[in-house]
C-alpha positions as CSV (number, residue, x, y, z in Angstrom):
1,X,-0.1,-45.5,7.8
2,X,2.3,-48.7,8.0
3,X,4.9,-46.0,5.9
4,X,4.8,-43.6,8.6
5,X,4.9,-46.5,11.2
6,X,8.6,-47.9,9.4
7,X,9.9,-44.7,9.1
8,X,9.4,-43.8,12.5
9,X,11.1,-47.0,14.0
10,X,13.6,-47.2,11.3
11,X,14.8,-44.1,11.6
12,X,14.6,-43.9,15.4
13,X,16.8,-47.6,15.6
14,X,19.3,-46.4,12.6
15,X,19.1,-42.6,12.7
16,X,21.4,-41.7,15.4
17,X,24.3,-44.3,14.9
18,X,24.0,-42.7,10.9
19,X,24.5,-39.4,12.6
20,X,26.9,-40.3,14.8
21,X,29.1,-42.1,11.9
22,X,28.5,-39.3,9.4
23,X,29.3,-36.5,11.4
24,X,33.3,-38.1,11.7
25,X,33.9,-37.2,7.7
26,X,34.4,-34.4,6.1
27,X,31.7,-32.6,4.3
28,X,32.9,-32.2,1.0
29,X,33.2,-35.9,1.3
30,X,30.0,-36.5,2.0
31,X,28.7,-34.2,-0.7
32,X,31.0,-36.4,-3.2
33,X,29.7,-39.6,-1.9
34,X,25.9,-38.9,-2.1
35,X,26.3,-37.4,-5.8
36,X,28.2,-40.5,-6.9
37,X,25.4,-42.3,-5.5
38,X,22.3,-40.5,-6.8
39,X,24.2,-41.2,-10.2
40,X,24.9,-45.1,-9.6
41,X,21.2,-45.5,-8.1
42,X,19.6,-44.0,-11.5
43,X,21.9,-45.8,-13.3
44,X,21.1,-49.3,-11.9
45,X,17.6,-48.9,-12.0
46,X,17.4,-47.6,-15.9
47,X,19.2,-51.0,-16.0
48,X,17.0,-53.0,-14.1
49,X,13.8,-51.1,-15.8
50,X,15.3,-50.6,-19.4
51,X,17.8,-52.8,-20.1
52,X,22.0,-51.8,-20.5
53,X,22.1,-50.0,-24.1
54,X,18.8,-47.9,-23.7
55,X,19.6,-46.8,-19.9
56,X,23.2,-46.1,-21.5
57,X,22.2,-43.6,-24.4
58,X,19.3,-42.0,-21.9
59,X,22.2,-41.6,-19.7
60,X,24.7,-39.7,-21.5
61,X,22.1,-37.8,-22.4
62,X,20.7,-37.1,-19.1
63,X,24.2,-35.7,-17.6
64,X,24.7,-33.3,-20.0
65,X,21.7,-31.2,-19.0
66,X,20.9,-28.8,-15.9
67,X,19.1,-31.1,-14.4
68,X,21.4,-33.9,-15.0
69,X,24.0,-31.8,-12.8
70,X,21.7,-29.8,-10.2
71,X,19.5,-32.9,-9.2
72,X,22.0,-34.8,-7.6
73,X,24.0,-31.8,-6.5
74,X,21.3,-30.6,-4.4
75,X,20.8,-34.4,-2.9
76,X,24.6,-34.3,-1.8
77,X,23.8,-31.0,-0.4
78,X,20.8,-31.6,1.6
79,X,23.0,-34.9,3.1
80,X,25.5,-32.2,4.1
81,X,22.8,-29.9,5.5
82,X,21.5,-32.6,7.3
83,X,25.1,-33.8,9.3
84,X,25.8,-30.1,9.8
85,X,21.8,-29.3,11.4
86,X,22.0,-33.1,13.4
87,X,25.9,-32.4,14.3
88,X,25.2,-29.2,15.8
89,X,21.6,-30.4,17.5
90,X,23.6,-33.3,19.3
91,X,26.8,-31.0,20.0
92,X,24.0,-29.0,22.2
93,X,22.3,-31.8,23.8
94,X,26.2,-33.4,24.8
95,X,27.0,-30.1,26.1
96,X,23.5,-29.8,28.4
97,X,24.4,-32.7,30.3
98,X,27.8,-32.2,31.8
Protein backbone atom coordinates (compact mmCIF):
# COMPACT_ATOMS: atom_id res chain seq x y z
CA UNK A 1 0.00 0.00 0.00
CA UNK A 2 2.70 2.63 1.17
CA UNK A 3 4.60 1.47 -2.50
CA UNK A 4 1.67 2.45 -4.39
CA UNK A 5 1.27 5.58 -2.22
CA UNK A 6 5.22 6.76 -3.18
CA UNK A 7 4.91 6.01 -6.50
CA UNK A 8 1.97 7.93 -7.02
CA UNK A 9 3.36 11.19 -5.48
CA UNK A 10 6.77 10.67 -6.69
CA UNK A 11 5.95 10.28 -9.87
CA UNK A 12 3.23 12.90 -10.02
CA UNK A 13 6.00 15.62 -8.29
CA UNK A 14 8.98 14.30 -10.67
CA UNK A 15 7.24 12.85 -13.63
CA UNK A 16 6.48 15.68 -15.78
CA UNK A 17 9.61 17.89 -15.30
CA UNK A 18 11.46 14.10 -16.38
CA UNK A 19 9.22 14.35 -19.35
CA UNK A 20 9.66 17.63 -20.10
CA UNK A 21 13.68 17.34 -19.83
CA UNK A 22 13.75 14.08 -21.72
CA UNK A 23 11.69 14.88 -24.50
CA UNK A 24 14.66 17.85 -25.49
CA UNK A 25 17.27 14.84 -26.58
CA UNK A 26 17.50 12.78 -29.14
CA UNK A 27 16.27 9.34 -28.97
CA UNK A 28 19.06 7.34 -29.97
CA UNK A 29 20.63 9.21 -27.17
CA UNK A 30 18.46 8.20 -24.77
CA UNK A 31 18.50 4.63 -25.90
CA UNK A 32 22.50 4.90 -25.35
CA UNK A 33 22.21 6.37 -22.03
CA UNK A 34 19.73 3.97 -20.37
CA UNK A 35 21.79 0.86 -21.79
CA UNK A 36 24.94 2.24 -20.36
CA UNK A 37 23.13 2.56 -17.28
CA UNK A 38 21.34 -0.85 -16.87
CA UNK A 39 25.09 -2.09 -17.44
CA UNK A 40 26.77 0.28 -14.68
CA UNK A 41 23.61 -0.38 -12.16
CA UNK A 42 24.35 -4.41 -12.41
CA UNK A 43 27.63 -3.78 -12.29
CA UNK A 44 27.72 -1.79 -8.94
CA UNK A 45 25.50 -3.88 -7.23
CA UNK A 46 27.44 -7.38 -8.18
CA UNK A 47 30.06 -5.18 -6.42
CA UNK A 48 28.33 -4.16 -3.57
CA UNK A 49 26.62 -7.85 -3.25
CA UNK A 50 29.75 -9.98 -4.42
CA UNK A 51 32.70 -8.25 -4.07
CA UNK A 52 35.05 -6.69 -7.39
CA UNK A 53 36.82 -9.97 -8.81
CA UNK A 54 33.60 -12.35 -8.59
CA UNK A 55 31.12 -9.48 -10.03
CA UNK A 56 34.10 -9.11 -12.67
CA UNK A 57 34.37 -12.72 -14.07
CA UNK A 58 30.21 -13.14 -13.74
CA UNK A 59 30.34 -10.02 -15.81
CA UNK A 60 32.27 -10.76 -18.73
CA UNK A 61 30.45 -13.66 -18.80
CA UNK A 62 27.10 -12.25 -18.57
CA UNK A 63 27.59 -9.77 -21.79
CA UNK A 64 28.54 -12.29 -23.98
CA UNK A 65 25.16 -13.97 -23.93
CA UNK A 66 21.58 -12.99 -25.47
CA UNK A 67 20.47 -11.90 -22.60
CA UNK A 68 23.43 -10.02 -21.65
CA UNK A 69 22.67 -7.86 -24.93
CA UNK A 70 18.66 -7.95 -25.17
CA UNK A 71 18.04 -7.15 -21.43
CA UNK A 72 19.28 -3.84 -21.41
CA UNK A 73 18.50 -3.14 -25.01
CA UNK A 74 14.90 -3.52 -24.46
CA UNK A 75 15.24 -1.18 -21.06
CA UNK A 76 16.73 1.61 -23.37
CA UNK A 77 13.95 0.97 -25.57
CA UNK A 78 10.99 1.11 -23.46
CA UNK A 79 12.69 4.66 -22.04
CA UNK A 80 12.45 5.64 -25.70
CA UNK A 81 8.87 4.40 -26.04
CA UNK A 82 8.05 6.07 -23.05
CA UNK A 83 9.44 9.97 -24.21
CA UNK A 84 7.95 9.25 -27.66
CA UNK A 85 4.07 7.98 -26.00
CA UNK A 86 4.48 11.02 -23.06
CA UNK A 87 6.00 13.62 -25.92
CA UNK A 88 3.17 13.02 -28.17
CA UNK A 89 0.34 12.87 -25.02
CA UNK A 90 1.65 16.43 -23.91
CA UNK A 91 2.13 17.76 -27.68
CA UNK A 92 -1.97 17.08 -27.68
CA UNK A 93 -2.84 18.46 -24.48
CA UNK A 94 -0.39 21.92 -25.44
CA UNK A 95 -2.21 22.03 -28.57
CA UNK A 96 -5.95 21.76 -26.82
CA UNK A 97 -5.43 24.80 -25.01
CA UNK A 98 -4.60 27.53 -27.43
Amino acid sequence: MVDGFLSGVLGGLFGPALMRRASKYRYWAIFVAVTVCVHLFLLISGICADGFTTTLGRYKHFMMTAVGILVPCAMGLLAVLTVVVCSVIAGKTKNKGQ
